[in-house]
N, C-alpha and C positions, 0 to 999 in steps of 0.2 A: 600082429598088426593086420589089417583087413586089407580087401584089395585097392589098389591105387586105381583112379578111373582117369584116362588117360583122354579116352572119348565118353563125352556128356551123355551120348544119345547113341539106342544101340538099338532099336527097334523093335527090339525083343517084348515090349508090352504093349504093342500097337496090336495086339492081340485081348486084351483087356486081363492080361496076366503080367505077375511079377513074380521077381525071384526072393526067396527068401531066404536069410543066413547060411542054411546048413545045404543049398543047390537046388533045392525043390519049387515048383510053380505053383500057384497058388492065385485066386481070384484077385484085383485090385481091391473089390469090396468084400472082400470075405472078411468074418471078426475080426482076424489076428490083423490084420494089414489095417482095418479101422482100427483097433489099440494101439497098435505102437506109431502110428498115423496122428493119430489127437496127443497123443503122447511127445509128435516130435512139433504141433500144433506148439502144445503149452511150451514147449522147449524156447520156439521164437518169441514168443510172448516176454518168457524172463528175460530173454535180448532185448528185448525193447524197452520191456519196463527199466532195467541194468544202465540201459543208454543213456534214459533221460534222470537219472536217481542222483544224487550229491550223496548221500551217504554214504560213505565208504564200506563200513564196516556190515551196513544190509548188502550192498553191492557183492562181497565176498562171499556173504552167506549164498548168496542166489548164482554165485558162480561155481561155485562148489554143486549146488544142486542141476544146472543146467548138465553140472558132467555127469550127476547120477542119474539125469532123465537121458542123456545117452547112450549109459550104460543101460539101465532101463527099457528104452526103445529097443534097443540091439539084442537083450535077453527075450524079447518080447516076438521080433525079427528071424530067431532060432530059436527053434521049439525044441526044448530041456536045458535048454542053457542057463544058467543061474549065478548071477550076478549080483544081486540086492539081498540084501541081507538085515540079521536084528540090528547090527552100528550103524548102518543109514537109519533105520528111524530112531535108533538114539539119537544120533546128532540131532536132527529135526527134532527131535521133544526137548533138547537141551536148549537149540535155538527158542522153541517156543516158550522156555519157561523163561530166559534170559530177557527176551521180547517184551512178555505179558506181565511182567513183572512189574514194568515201566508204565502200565496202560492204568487209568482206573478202571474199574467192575465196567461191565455191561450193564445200564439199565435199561436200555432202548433201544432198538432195532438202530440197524446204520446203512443208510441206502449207500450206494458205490459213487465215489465222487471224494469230495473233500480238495482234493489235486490230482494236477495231471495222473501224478507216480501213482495215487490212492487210487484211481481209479483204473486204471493199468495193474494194478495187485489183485484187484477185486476181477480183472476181466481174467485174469494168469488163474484165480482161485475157481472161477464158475470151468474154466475149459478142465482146469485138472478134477474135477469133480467129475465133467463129461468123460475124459480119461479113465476116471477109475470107475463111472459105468461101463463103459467100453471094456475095459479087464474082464468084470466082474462076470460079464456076458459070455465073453470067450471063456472063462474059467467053466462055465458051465455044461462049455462042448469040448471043452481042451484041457488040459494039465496047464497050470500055471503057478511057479513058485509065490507060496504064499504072501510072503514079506513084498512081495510087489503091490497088492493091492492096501496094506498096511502104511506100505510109502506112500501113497499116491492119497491113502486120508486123510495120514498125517501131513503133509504137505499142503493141502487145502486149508487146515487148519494156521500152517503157518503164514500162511501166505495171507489170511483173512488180519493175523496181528500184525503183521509186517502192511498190509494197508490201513490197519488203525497207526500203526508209528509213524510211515512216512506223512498220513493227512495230519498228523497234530504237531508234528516238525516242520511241517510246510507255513502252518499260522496259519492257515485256513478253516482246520481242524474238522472234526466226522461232520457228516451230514445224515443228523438223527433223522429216523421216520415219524414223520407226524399224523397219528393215528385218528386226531381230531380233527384235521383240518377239514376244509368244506368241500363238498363233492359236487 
């Protein structure tokens, strides 16, 4: 169990440092702290999206993943820690097949919208994508368990089907791009 924070406000980064997992300081905008930063971003998002969703059973999926985005955040937080693994992105490819299954094919691009929730998936899917540039960057100066940036693709992925179900559940359904219309 991590530390209890008893007091909110400690001073300690009114220096434009933060601590990180393993006691060390470290820049507020250095990679690491922007990774697990957009990471804990996309974290709120699924609370929001979660909040205003009727579906139960996408509801679960996305609460199950909120815990692996803060496990995730927290492996991200302590440099060599490793937490995320190959069964997190099974489940996520399992959710995706079970999802897309339901969907017809893609013929046509889907701008973001269709409903509130559809459009709340699609904003959860663009930040986890910033997310996993954000990884991908830091991997480049840092060590970083692979399977985290694996989670963080596949999650985009699923999050893109999971806003095609909740817009065509809602009755509203996708809002295709119209590549012809007048400019």
């Amino acid at each position: 169990m991590g530390n209890r924070l008893s007091k909110i406000y400690t001073r300690t980064g009114d220096d434009g440092t933060t601590g990180l997992g393993d006691g060390s300081r470290t820049q507020k905008d250095s990679l690491r702290v922007e990774a697990y930063g957009t990471v804990d971003e996309l974290n709120s998002t699924l609370g929001l999206l979660i909040a205003g969703l009727e579906d139960a059973d996408i509801s679960s999926v996305l609460l199950d993943i909120q815990h692996d985005l803060f496990d995730l955040g927290g492996e991200l937080c302590v440099p060599g820690m490793e937490l995320i693994k190959g069964q997190h992105i099974d489940r996520l490819e399992t959710e995706l097949d079970r999802l897309n299954a339901e969907l017809p094919p893609l013929k046509d691009f889907i701008l973001p919208g269709g409903s509130t929730a559809a459009a709340q998936a699609h904003l959860a899917r663009t930040i986890c994508r910033r997310a996993e540039r954000r990884v991908i960057t830091l991997a480049r100066q840092e060590p970083v368990n692979e399977p985290v940036i694996r989670y963080l693709n596949r999650l985009s992925d699923l999050l893109f089907v999971i806003a095609r179900t909740v817009a065509r559940a809602s009755g509203a359904g996708e809002v295709l791009w119209n590549h012809e219309r007048k400019r």
